[in-house]
C-alpha positions, -999 to 999 in steps of 0.1 A, spaced: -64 113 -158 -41 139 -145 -47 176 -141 -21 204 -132 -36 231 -116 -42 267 -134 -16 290 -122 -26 320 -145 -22 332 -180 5 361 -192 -8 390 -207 -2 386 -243 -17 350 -239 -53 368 -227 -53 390 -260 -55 354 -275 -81 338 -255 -117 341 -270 -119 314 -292 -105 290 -275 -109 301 -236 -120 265 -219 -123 245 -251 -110 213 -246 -84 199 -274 -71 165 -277 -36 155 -292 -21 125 -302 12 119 -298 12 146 -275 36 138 -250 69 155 -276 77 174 -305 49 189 -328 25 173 -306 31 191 -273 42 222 -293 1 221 -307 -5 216 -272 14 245 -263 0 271 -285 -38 260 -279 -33 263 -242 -19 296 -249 -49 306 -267 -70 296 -236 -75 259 -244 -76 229 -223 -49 206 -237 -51 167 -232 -21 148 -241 -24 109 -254 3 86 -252 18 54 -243 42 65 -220 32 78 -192 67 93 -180 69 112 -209 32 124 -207 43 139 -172 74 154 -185 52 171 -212 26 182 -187 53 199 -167 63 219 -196 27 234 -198 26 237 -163 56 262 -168 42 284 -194 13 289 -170 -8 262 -188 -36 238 -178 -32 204 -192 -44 169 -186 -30 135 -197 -42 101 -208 -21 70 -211 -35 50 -242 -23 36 -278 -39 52 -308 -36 15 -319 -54 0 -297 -98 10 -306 -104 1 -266 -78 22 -253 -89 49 -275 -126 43 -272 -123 46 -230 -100 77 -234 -124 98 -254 -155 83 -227 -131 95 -199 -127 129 -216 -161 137 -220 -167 123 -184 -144 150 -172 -154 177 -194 -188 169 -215 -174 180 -246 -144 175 -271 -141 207 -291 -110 195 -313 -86 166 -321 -57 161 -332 -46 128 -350 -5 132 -349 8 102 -338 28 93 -371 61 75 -379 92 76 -411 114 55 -424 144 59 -447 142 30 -472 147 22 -508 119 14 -531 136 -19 -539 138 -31 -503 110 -22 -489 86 -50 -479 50 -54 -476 54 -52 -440 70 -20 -444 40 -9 -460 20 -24 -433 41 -11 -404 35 26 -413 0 27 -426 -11 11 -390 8 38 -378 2 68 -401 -34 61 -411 -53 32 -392 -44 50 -363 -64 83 -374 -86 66 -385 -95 45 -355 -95 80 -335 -116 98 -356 -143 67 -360 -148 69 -320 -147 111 -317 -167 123 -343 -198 121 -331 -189 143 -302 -168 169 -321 -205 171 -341 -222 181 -309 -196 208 -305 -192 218 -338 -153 212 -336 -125 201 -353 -106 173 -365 -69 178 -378 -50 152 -395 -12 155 -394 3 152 -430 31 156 -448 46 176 -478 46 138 -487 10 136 -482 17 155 -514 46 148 -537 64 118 -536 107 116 -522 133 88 -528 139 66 -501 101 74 -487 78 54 -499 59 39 -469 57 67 -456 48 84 -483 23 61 -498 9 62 -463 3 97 -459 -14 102 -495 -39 75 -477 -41 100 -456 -50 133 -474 -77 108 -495 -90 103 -465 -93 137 -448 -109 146 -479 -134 114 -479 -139 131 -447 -150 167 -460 -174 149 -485 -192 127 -461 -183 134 -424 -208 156 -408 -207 192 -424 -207 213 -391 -172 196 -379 -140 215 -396 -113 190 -413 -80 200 -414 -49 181 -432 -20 200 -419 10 194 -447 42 207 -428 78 204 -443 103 187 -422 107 199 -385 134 209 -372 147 182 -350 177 181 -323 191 141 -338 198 155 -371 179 127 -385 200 100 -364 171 83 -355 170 67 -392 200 49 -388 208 15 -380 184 3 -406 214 -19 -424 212 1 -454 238 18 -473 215 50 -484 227 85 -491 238 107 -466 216 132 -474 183 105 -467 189 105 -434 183 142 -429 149 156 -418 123 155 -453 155 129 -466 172 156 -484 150 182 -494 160 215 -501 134 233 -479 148 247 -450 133 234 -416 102 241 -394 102 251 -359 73 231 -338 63 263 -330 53 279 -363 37 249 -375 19 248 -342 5 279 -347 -1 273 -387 -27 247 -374 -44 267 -349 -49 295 -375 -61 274 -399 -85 256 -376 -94 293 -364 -103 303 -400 -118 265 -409 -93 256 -438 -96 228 -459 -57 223 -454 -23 241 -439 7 231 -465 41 249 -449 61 263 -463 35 278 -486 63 279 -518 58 242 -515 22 244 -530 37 254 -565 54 225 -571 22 210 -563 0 230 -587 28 220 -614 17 183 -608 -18 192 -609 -12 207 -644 17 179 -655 27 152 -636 60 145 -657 72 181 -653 68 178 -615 87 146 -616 115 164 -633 114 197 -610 117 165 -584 146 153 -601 166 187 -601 157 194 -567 172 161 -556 203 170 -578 
């Protein structure tokens, strides 16, 4: 494990500090994107991140980026697929530290793909990815988060909601998901907090590049972050900070942008109308 040193906090990070001043927070998936930007605003609340990932170069590019806000981090090479990896990360944690006070399941992964040609090992692909992999993690750490009284957040999906052409591993993968954060809330122990965090697309430097090269002839409009969706883009940051909050104030779920969640009390009240405020949307 690797540490960088604490150089200091800025003023306006100290105003945020109480909750969180020495906790220590683990995140999947850590090393980029809305990973390290979790990372970022828990270690500016006070927090000890610890970043997981399987590449370690990566993992010391993030840690350098904490390191120049001022914050203490730590890093851990392992695969959220592999249970041993995982299983001597979390032993190595609590080595280090004694405690795990929250987690972070956010390794996840798209694809663009129509419904037609999308395989079984599509399906298979993603839900390893999106799901087995969370649970896996939060199997081995939830005994310790319920000796701290912590909390577990699941990385979702508007999708983990509402259903998207040209999504449907991913989507069908991340309702697994939310069924499962909520088996969670049910029967998990009641003093740990479970969060499903259900963010719009980020905002994202590619422009959705990384979905090409899949072979298919899809719309242009599916390879754009959320495949199209007329909700305007995320910043890292303020879903970041969505999640803290709501860990703060021990939601039950974070859906961003919040407008989303009428759409979703339409399907609650009629599935078909939903469909067709779907279809419009899509145009």
């Amino acid at each position: 494990m690797r540490t960088v040193a604490t150089i200091g906090q800025t003023q306006s990070s100290k105003l945020l500090m109480p909750k969180w001043k020495d906790k220590i927070v683990a995140i999947t998936g850590g090393s980029a994107g809305l990973g390290l930007a979790i990372a970022k605003e828990f270690g500016r609340r006070g927090a000890k991140p610890i970043l997981i990932s399987r590449n370690q170069e990566n993992l010391e590019r993030a840690i350098a980026e904490l390191n120049a806000e001022r914050i203490s981090g730590e890093y851990l090479v392992a695969d959220v697929l592999d249970e041993s990896q995982i299983g001597q990360a979390i032993d190595r944690i609590i080595q280090q530290h004694g405690r795990i006070d929250a987690w972070v399941n956010n390794v996840g992964r798209s694809i663009r793909i129509d419904i037609a040609q999308a395989s079984a090992e599509h399906y298979r692909e993603l839900f390893e990815v999106n799901l087995i992999s969370a649970i896996t993690c939060t199997r081995l750490v939830v005994p310790h988060l319920e000796k701290s009284a912590g909390h577990l957040v699941n990385i979702g999906s508007l999708s983990s909601k509402t259903a998207w052409p040209f999504l449907a591993p991913y989507t069908t993968s991340k309702f697994a998901l939310a069924g499962y954060t909520q088996q969670l809330r049910i029967e998990g122990p009641r003093n740990v907090h479970y969060l499903l965090a259900c963010p719009g697309p980020i905002k994202r430097d590619d422009a959705g590049l990384r979905y090409n090269g899949g072979g298919q002839q899809l719309p242009g409009h599916a390879l754009q972050p959320g495949a199209g969706a007329r909700i305007e883009g995320l910043s890292a940051g303020t879903v970041a900070c969505g999640i803290v909050v709501a860990c703060e104030r021990r939601r039950a779920e974070v859906v961003m942008p919040f407008r989303a969640r009428i759409l979703f009390a339409i399907a609650a009240f009629s599935p078909r109308l939903a469909d067709w405020v779907l279809r419009k949307l899509i145009g």
